[in-house]
ROSE-4610 file (N, C-alpha, C; in Angstrom, 1 decimal, always signed):
// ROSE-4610
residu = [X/X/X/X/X/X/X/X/X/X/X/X/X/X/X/X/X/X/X/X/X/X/X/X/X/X/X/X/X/X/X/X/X/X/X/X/X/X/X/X/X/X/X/X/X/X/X/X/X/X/X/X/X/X/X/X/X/X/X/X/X/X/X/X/X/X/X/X/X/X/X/X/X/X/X/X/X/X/X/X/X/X/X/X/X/X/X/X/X/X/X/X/X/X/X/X/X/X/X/X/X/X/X/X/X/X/X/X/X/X/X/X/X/X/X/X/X/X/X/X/X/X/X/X/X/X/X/X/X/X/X/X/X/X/X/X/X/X/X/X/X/X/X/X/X/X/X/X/X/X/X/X/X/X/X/X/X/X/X/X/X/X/X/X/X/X/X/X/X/X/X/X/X/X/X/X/X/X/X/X/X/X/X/X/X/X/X/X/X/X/X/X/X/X/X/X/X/X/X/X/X/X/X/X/X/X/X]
num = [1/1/1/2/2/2/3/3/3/4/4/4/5/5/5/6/6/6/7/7/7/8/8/8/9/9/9/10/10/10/11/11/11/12/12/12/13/13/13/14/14/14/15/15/15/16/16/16/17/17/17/18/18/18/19/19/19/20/20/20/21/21/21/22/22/22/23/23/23/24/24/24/25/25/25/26/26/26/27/27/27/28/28/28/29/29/29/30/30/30/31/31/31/32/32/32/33/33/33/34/34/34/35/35/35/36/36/36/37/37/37/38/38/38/39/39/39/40/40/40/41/41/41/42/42/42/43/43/43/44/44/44/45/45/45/46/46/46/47/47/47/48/48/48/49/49/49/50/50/50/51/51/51/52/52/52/53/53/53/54/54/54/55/55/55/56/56/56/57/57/57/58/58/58/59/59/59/60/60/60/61/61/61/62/62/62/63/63/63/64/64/64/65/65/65/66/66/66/67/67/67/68/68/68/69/69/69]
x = [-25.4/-25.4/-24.2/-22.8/-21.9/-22.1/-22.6/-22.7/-23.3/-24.5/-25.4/-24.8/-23.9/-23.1/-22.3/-21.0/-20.3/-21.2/-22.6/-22.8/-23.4/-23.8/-24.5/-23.4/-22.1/-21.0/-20.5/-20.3/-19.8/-20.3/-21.6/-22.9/-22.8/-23.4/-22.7/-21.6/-20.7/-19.0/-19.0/-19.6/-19.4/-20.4/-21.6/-22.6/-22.3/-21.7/-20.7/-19.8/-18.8/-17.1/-18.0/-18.8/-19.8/-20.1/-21.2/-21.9/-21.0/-19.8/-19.3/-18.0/-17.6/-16.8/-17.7/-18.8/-19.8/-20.2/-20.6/-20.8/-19.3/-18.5/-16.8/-17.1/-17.0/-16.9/-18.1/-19.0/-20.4/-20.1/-19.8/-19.1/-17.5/-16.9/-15.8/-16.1/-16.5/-16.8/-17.7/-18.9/-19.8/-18.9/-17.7/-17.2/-16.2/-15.2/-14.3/-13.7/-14.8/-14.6/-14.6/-15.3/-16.1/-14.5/-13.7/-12.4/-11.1/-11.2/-10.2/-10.7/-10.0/-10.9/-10.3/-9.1/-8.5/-9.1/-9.3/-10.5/-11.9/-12.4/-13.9/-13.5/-12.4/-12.2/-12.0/-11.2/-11.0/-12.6/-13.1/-14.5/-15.4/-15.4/-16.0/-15.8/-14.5/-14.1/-14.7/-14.6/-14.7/-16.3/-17.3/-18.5/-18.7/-18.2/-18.0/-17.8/-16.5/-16.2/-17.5/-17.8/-18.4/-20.2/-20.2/-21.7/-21.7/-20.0/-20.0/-19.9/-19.3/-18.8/-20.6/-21.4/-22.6/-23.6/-23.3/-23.8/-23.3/-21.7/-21.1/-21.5/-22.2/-22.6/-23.8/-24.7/-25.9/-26.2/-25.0/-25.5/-24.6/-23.6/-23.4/-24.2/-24.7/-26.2/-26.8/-27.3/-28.5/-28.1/-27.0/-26.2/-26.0/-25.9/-25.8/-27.3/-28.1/-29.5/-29.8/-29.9/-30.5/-30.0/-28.3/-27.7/-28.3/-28.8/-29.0/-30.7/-31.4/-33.0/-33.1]
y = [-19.3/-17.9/-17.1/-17.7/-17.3/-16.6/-17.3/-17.1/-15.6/-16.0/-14.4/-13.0/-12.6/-12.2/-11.8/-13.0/-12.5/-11.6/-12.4/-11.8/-10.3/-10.0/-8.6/-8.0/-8.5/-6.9/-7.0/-8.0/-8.2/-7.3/-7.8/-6.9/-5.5/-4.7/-3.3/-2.4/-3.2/-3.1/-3.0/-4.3/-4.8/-3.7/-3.5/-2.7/-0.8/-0.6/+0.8/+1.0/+0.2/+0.1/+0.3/-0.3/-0.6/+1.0/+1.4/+2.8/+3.9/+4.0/+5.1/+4.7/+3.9/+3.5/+3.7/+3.6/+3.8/+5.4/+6.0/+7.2/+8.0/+8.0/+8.6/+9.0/+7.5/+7.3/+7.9/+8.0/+8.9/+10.6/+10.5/+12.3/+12.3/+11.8/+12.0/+11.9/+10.9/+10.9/+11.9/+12.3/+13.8/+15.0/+15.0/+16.3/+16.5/+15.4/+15.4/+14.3/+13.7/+12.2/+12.9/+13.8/+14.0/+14.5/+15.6/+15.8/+14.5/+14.0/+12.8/+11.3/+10.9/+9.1/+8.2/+8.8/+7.6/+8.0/+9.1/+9.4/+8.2/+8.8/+8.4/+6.4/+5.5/+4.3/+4.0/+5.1/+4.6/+4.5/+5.9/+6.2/+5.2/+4.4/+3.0/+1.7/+1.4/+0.3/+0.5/+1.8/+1.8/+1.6/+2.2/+1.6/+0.0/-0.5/-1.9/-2.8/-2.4/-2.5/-2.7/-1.5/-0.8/-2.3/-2.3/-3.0/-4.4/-4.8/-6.4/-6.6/-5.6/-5.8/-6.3/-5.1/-5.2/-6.7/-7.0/-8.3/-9.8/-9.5/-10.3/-10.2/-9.1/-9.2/-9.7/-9.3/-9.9/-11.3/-11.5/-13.4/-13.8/-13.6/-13.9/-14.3/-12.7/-12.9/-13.6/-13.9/-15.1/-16.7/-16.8/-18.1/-18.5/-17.7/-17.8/-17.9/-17.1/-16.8/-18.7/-18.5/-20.6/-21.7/-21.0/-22.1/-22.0/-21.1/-21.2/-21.4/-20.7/-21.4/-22.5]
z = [+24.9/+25.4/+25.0/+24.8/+24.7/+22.8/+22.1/+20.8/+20.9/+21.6/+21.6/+22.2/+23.0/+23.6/+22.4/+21.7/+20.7/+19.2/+19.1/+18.0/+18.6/+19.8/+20.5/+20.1/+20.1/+20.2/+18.5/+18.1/+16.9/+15.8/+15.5/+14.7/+14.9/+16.0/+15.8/+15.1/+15.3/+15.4/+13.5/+13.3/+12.0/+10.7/+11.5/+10.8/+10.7/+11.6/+12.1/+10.7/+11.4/+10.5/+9.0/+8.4/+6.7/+6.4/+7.5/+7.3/+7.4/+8.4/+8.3/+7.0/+6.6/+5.2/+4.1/+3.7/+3.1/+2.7/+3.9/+3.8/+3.7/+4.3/+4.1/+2.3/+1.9/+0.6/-0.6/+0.0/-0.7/-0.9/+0.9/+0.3/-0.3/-0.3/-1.1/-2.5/-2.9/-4.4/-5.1/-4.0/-4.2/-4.9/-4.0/-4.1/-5.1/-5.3/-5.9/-6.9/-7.1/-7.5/-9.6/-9.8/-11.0/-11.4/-10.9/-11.0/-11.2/-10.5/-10.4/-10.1/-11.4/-11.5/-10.6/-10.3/-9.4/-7.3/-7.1/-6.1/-6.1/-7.6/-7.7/-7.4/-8.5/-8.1/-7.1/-5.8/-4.1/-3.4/-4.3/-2.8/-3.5/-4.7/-5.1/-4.6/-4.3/-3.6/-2.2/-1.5/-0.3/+0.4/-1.1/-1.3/-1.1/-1.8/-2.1/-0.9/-0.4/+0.8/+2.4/+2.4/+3.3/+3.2/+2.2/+1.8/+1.9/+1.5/+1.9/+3.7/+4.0/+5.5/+6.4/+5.8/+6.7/+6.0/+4.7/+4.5/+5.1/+5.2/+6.0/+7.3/+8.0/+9.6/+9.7/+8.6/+8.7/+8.6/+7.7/+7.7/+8.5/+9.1/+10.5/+11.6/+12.0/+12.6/+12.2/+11.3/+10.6/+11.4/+11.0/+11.0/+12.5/+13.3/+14.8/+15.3/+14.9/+15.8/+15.2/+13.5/+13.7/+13.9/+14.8/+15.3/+17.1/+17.2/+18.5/+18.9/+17.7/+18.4/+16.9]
């Protein structure tokens, strides 16, 4: 029970922090990235970033839910 609990608050937290780093970085690079390469390479990493975060929460989740049923 305690797992389900850590992964209830974890997951949000983890899937949040991805989308709004993710999108930050969508409109930044939209607007100003075409101007300056070293912009466009931050709002890329921060893409990058943002996409592993929510794959790391998802198999987290995975890994907990078929440790527990």
């Amino acid at each position: 029970m305690n797992k389900i609990k850590k992964a209830a608050f974890y997951l949000p937290v983890l899937a949040a922090a991805g989308v709004v780093s993710t999108q930050a970085a969508v409109d930044e690079s939209l607007t100003t990235a075409i101007a300056d390469l070293e912009t466009f390479a931050l709002a890329t990493l921060a893409i990058i970033v943002g996409v592993a975060v929510v794959k790391i929460g998802y198999r987290v989740f995975r890994k907990l839910g078929s440790s527990i049923g």
